[in-house]
Structures are given as structure tokens and as C-alpha cells.
N, C-alpha and C positions, 0 to 999 in steps of 0.2 A: 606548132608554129606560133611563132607569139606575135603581134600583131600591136600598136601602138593606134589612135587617134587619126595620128598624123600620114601613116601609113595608110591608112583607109579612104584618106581622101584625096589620096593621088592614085585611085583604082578607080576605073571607068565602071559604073554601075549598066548592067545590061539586062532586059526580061526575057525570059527564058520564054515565055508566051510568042514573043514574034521576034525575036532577037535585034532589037531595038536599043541603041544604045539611050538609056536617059541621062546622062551626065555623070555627074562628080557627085559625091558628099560636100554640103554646103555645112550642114550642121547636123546636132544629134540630139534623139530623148534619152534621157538620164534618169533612172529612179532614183532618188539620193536616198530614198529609204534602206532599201535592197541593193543602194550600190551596181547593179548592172544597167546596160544598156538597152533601150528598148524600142528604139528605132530609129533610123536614118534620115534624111531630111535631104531634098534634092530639090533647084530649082527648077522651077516649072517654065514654057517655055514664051518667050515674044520678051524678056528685060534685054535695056540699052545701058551700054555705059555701066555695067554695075547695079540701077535702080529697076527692082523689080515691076513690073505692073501685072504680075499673073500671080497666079496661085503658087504655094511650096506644095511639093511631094512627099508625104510622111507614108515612110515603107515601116512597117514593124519587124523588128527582127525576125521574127517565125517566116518572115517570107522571104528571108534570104537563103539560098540553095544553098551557096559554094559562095568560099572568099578564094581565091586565085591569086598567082602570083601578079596579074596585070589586070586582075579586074573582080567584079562581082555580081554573080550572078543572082537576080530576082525572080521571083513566080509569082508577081501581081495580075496576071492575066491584062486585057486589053487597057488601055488608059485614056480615058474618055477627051473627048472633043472641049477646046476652053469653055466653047458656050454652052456645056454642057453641063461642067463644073460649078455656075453661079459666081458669086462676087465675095467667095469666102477666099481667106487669108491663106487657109490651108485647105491640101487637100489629100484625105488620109483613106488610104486603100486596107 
């Protein structure tokens, strides 16, 4: 099944840890060395309007289970509390 960018991020991202839905694909990591993809990027949660004020979700590919026709499935196990996470930009599992 061949799978496009843009197709991936109209697939609900869900963890397979407590069946949780986390969102949408906002963006991605790219090796431009190697050419492939090497993780997904979801926003984190409490942004208004569009402007973030929390942390991103950086999933690394290896921990996606299943791409699905409506969704995709993650194994990042639990996803910590915001005040848990600190005042970083990103927050990579």
C-alpha cells in the first residue's frame, strides 16, 4: 500500500498502550542523508487558535505498530503529565 505525506496526516494517530487518541500528524523528521523518514511530530496538548503553548510529540518511526486505512497505530507506552515534561520545545519518546 503506498502511502503519500499527505495521506498520513489525515490518519488519527492512536497508542496502542491505553488506546488514546493523540491527534493528527502536524509534521515530520526527515533524514535528507538516507532519504527516509524518521519520525512523526504531533501536537501536544492546551494550543488556542493555532498557537502552541505546550510541548510537540516526536514519535520515532520504530514505534509505529500499524498504518491503517483510518488511523495509526503507536506503542509509546504512557505520555507523561505537561508538568512533567518541563519547558522544552519538544517532547521526544
Amino acid at each position: 500500500m503506498d502511502e503519500s505525506l499527505t495521506d498520513l496526516t489525515e490518519k488519527q494517530v492512536v497508542n496502542l498502550c491505553d488506546g488514546k487518541i493523540l491527534g493528527y500528524i502536524v509534521d515530520f523528521k526527515i533524514d535528507v542523508c538516507c532519504g527516509r523518514l524518521t519520525a512523526i511530530i504531533l501536537p501536544g496538548e492546551g494550543g488556542i487558535f493555532g498557537f502552541k503553548k505546550c510541548t510537540d510529540i516526536v514519535i520515532p518511526w520504530e514505534k509505529i505498530c500499524k498504518i491503517g486505512k483510518d488511523a495509526i497505530i503507536v506503542d509509546i507506552g504512557p505520555i507523561p503529565h505537561e508538568e512533567d515534561k518541563g519547558k522544552k520545545k519538544k517532547f521526544y519518546l
